[in-house]
C-alpha positions, 0 to 999 in steps of 0.5 A: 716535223715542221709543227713546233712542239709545246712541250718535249720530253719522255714517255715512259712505260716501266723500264721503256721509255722514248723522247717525244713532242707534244703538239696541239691537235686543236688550232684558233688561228684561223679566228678574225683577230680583233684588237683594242683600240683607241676609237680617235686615232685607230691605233692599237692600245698597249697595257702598262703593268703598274703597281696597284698601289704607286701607280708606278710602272713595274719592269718585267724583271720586277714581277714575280709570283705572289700567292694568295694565303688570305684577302690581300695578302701575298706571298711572294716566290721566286723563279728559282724556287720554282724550279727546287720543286720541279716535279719528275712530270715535268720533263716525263710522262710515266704512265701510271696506270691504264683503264677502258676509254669509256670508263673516263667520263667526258666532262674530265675531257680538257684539251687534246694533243697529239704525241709523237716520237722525236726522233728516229732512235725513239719511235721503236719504243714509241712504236712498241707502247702504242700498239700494245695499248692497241692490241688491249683496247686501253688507255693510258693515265700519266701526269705532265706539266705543261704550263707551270701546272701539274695536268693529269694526261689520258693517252690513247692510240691515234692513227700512227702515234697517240691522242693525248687529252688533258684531264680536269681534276675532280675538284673542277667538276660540278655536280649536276644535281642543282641543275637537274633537281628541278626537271621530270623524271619522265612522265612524258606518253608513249606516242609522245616519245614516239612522235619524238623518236621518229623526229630523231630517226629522220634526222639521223646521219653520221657525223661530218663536221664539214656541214657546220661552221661558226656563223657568228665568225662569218657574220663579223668577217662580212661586217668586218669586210664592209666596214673596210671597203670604207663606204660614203658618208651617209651610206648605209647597209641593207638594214636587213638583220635577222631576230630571233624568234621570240618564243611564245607559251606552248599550246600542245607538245603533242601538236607541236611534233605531229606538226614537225612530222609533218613539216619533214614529210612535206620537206618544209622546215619545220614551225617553231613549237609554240603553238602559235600561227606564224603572223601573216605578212603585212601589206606593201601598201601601207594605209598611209596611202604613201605608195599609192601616192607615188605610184600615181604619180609615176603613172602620170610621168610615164603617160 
């Protein structure tokens, strides 16, 4: 396998276990890499980890871990020590436990990875854990420690090898009753909702993740692209930059969709729900009588 694991170890079911390879099943790197630089010379910019108290800088055989019992004070540990606490998880998935995937609700969702076996003596037993969890519609809860912390992992059979997503702790969850305390408990008309509903049935399709893309990256790849090409001094872009919309006091919802209804049949995009008319496009011969002017004066030339 060509890919380069983040983290090998076993997976272990009871008295079945097998070495296998954890691998990112998300990637960044096609993201325009930006850097800090220095706005004179154009170089990069290096950080220099220094003492916050000399000033003095600190080699990095120097630095270790300190943990925080109270304001300011740090408790300094040791790699070595580090390592006497190691967990079993560290080097093992033991699969504890095993639940339906729609019970984990996704907020619990973190990162996922792809596991697969790493050599051929362990895809048998690789293969034989996989497909149970298959053939019983389950999915799998362990523990692992992939960059010096203890993550709970959720497994679940991928293709020819297993999904595995990392787990937030319940502590890192917040509740929603802050957020949502304020909203309605739906006091919304039965055409409403309709007028809605038919919004969403002509806009249904199934998912392709192809039709979307970061626009805010291809925006700063073609600024990027431009700057690079190094135009004359003084020369400048089009000039023509997109603003949103300002949003303006609703006037009716139930307008608002009978107008977005009929927005879809007409294959028109659909207005902004604002209740507001669109202004309508300013003249190109402003009152200043400037392009009158000029116009005049072609007229005359060509004559």
């Amino acid at each position: 396998m060509a890919a380069r694991a983040n983290w090998k170890g076993h997976l272990r079911l009871s008295l079945v276990s097998c070495s296998v390879g954890l691998y990112p099943a998300v990637s960044s790197s096609s993201h325009l890499k930006c850097h800090t630089i220095n706005r004179e010379t154009g170089n990069r910019i290096k950080q220099l980890i220094v003492d916050s108290v000399t000033d003095e800088p600190v080699d990095r055989e120097d630095q270790i871990k300190g943990c925080e019992v109270a304001k300011d004070d740090l408790v300094p540990v040791e790699a070595d020590e580090l390592d006497e606490i190691a967990l079993e998880s560290t080097h093992t998935i033991n699969i504890e436990a095993f639940c339906q995937r729609d019970e984990v609700d996704e907020r619990y969702l973190d990162r996922p990875y792809y596991l697969a076996a790493e050599d051929k003596i362990s895809r048998e037993a690789f293969a034989v854990i996989r497909d149970a969890m298959k053939k019983k519609g389950m999915a799998g809860l362990g523990r692992l420690v992939i960059y010096k912390r203890e993550r709970i992992v959720l497994l679940e059979p991928y293709g020819k090898g297993l999904l595995a997503t990392l787990l937030r702790y319940q502590d890192e969850i917040r509740s929603p009753t802050a957020y949502f305390e304020d909203m309605p408990d739906g006091n919304t008309t039965d055409e409403m909702r309709s007028l809605a509903e038919e919004l969403i049935d002509r806009a249904t399709k199934k998912f392709d993740p192809t039709k979307f893309e970061d626009r805010y990256e291809g925006a700063l790849i073609a600024l990027v692209q431009g700057k690079a090409t190094k135009p004359a001094k003084g020369q400048k872009g089009s000039g023509t930059k997109s603003r949103p919309q300002k949003s303006g006091n609703v006037v009716s919802l139930m307008e608002a969709l009978k107008r977005s209804i009929d927005s879809e049949k007409t294959s028109k995009p659909a207005k902004a729900a604002t209740g507001k008319a669109a202004p309508a496009k300013r003249s190109t011969s402003k009152s200043t009588g400037r392009a009158t002017k000029t116009t005049g004066r072609k007229a005359r030339k060509a004559a």
